[in-house]
VOZA-381982 format. One line per 3 residues: number of its first residue (from 1); their letters; for each residue x, y, z of C-alpha. Coordinates in pm, 1 decimal. Layout:
REM VOZA-381982
NUM) A) X/Y/Z  ...
This chain:
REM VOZA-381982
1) XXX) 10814.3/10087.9/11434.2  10690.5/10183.5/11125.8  10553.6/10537.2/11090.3
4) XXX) 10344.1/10728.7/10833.0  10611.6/11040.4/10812.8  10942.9/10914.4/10879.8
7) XXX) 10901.6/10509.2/10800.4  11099.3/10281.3/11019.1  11215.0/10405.4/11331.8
10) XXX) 11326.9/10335.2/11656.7  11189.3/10419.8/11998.9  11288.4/10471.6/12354.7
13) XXX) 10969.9/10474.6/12607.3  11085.4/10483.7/12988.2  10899.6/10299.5/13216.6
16) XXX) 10692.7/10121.5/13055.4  10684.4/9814.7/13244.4  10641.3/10000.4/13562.9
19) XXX) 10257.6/10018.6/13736.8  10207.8/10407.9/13687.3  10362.8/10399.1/13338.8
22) XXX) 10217.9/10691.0/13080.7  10269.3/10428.6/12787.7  10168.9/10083.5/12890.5
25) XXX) 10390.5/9810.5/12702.2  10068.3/9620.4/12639.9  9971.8/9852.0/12306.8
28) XXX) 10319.3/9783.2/12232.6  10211.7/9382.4/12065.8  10332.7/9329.0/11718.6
31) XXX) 10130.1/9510.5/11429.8  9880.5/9730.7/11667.7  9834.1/10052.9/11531.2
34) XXX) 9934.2/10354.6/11755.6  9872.0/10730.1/11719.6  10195.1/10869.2/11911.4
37) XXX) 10374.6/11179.9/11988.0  10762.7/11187.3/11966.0  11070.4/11366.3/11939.3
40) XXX) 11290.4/11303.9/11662.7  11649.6/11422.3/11611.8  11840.1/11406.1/11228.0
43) XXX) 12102.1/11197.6/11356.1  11983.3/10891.6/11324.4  11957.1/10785.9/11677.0
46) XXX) 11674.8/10654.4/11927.9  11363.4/10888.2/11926.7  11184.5/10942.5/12239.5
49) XXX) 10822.6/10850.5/12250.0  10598.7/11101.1/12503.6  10225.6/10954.8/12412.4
52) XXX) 10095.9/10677.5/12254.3  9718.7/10562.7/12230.1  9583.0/10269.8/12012.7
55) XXX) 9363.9/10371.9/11744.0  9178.1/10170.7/11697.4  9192.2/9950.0/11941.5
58) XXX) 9228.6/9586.8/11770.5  8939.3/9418.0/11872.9  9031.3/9032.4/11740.3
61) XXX) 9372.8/8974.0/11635.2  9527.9/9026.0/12045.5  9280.0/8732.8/12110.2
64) XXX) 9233.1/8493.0/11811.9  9505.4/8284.6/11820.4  9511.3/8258.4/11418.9
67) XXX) 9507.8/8622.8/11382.1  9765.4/8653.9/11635.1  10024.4/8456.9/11426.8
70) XXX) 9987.3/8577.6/11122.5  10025.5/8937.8/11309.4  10352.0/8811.5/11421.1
73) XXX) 10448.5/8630.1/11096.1  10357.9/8933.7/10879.4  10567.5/9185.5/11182.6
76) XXX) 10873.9/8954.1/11140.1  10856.4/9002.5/10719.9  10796.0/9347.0/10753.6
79) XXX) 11105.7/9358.3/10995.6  11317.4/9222.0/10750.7  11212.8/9394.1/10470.5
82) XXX) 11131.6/9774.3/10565.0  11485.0/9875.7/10637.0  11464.5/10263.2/10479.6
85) XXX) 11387.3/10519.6/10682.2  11183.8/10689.3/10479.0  10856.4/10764.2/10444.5
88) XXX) 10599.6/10599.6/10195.7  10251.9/10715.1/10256.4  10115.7/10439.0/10009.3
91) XXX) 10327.4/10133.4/10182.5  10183.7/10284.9/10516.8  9832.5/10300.9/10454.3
94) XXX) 9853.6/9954.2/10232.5  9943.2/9800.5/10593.5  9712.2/10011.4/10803.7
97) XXX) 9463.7/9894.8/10574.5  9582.7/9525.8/10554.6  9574.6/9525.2/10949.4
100) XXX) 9215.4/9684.3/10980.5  9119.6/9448.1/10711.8  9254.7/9120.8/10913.6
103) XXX) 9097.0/9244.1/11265.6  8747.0/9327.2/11129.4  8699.4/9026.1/10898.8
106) XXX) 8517.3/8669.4/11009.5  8623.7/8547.9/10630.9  8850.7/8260.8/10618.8
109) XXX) 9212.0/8398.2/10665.3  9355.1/8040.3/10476.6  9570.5/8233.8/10259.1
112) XXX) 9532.3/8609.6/10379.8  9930.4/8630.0/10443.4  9964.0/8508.2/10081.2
115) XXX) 9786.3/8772.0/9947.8  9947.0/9053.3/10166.4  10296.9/8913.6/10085.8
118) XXX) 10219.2/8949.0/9685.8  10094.9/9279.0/9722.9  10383.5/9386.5/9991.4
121) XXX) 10599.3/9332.9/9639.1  10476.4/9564.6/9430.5  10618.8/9818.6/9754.8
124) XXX) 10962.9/9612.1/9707.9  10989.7/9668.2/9348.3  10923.0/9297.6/9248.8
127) XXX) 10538.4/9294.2/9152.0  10456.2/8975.7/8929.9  10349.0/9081.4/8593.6
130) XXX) 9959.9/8979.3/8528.0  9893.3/8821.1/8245.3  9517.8/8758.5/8079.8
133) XXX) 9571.0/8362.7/8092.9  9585.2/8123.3/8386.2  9946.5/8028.8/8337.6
136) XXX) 10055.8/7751.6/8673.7  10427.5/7804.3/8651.2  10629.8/8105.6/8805.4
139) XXX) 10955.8/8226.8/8674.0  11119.4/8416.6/8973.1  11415.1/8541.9/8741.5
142) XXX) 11200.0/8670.5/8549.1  10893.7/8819.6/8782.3  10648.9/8632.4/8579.9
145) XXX) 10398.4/8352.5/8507.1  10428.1/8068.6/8243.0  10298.5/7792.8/8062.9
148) XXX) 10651.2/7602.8/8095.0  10868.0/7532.1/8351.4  11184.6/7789.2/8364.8
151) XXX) 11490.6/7730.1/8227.2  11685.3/7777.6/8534.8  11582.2/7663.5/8895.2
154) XXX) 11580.3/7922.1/9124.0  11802.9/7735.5/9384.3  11996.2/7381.1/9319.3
157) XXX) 11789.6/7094.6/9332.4  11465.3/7285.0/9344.6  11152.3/7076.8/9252.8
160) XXX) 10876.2/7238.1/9077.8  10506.6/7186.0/9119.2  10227.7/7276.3/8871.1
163) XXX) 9885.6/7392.5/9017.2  9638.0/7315.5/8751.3  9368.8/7600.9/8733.7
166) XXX) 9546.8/7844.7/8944.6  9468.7/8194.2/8788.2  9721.1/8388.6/8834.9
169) XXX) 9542.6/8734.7/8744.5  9277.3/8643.7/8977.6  9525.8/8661.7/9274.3
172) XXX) 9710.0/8987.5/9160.5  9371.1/9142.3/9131.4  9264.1/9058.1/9493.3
């Protein structure tokens, strides 16, 4: 679980699968956001949750089965990536935001894990450097767009494609 003052974390919650349970497993679904109360030791073990609530209560993504995947795809990224534990109030509220943002909205979410994977680099240290022109090639040595294919393929026997008219600065500005 990823927190707000101590980043990633792990839990212990008794009981919840049982019918009288304080903390029903059912606000535990990949990417809802929880308001909880916990103990937490310095030594780096599991931390004991006492309350939990949803808030807010995700009124789409447990039941649109589009929003539902890319909940689990974007949880599974996040997993893998988000190994400190330490906390980042700007990472945290860029994914409270990002998960607000996906439950609320009726746009098209075609390339919404896209755009929250780009941003999520600029938390990882690896943000593409914008550049004024619409440039269709991507260097990922280098972190940036170009006019020419690299040098150097990222990974033997790596094909290339060229998207003519992608803006690049249009993306990194979303």
């Amino acid at each position: 679980m990823y927190t707000e003052s101590f980043g990633m974390q792990s839990y212990l919650i008794t009981g919840a699968r049982k019918p009288k349970a304080k903390i029903k497993a059912n606000i535990l679904q990949p990417l809802h956001l929880l308001e909880i109360i916990a103990t937490h030791k310095d030594n780096g073990s599991l931390q004991r949750i006492s309350e939990a609530r949803q808030t807010p209560v995700l009124q789409e993504i447990p039941y649109d089965i589009i929003k539902s995947s890319l909940a689990l795809f974007l949880n599974e990224i996040l997993y893998k990536v988000l190994k400190e534990q330490e906390s980042d109030p700007y990472l945290f509220e860029f994914i409270h935001q990002s998960i607000r943002w996906l439950d609320e909205t009726h746009l098209n979410l075609a390339n919404f894990h896209l755009v929250f994977l780009i941003k999520l680099t600029r938390f990882l240290g690896f943000y593409p450097a914008a550049s004024k022109q619409a440039l269709p090639y991507f260097n990922l040595h280098e972190a940036t767009f170009s006019n020419s294919l690299p040098n150097t393929p990222c990974a033997p026997g790596t094909t290339y494609f060229n998207f003519p008219g992608f803006n690049n600065s249009r993306i990194l500005k979303l």
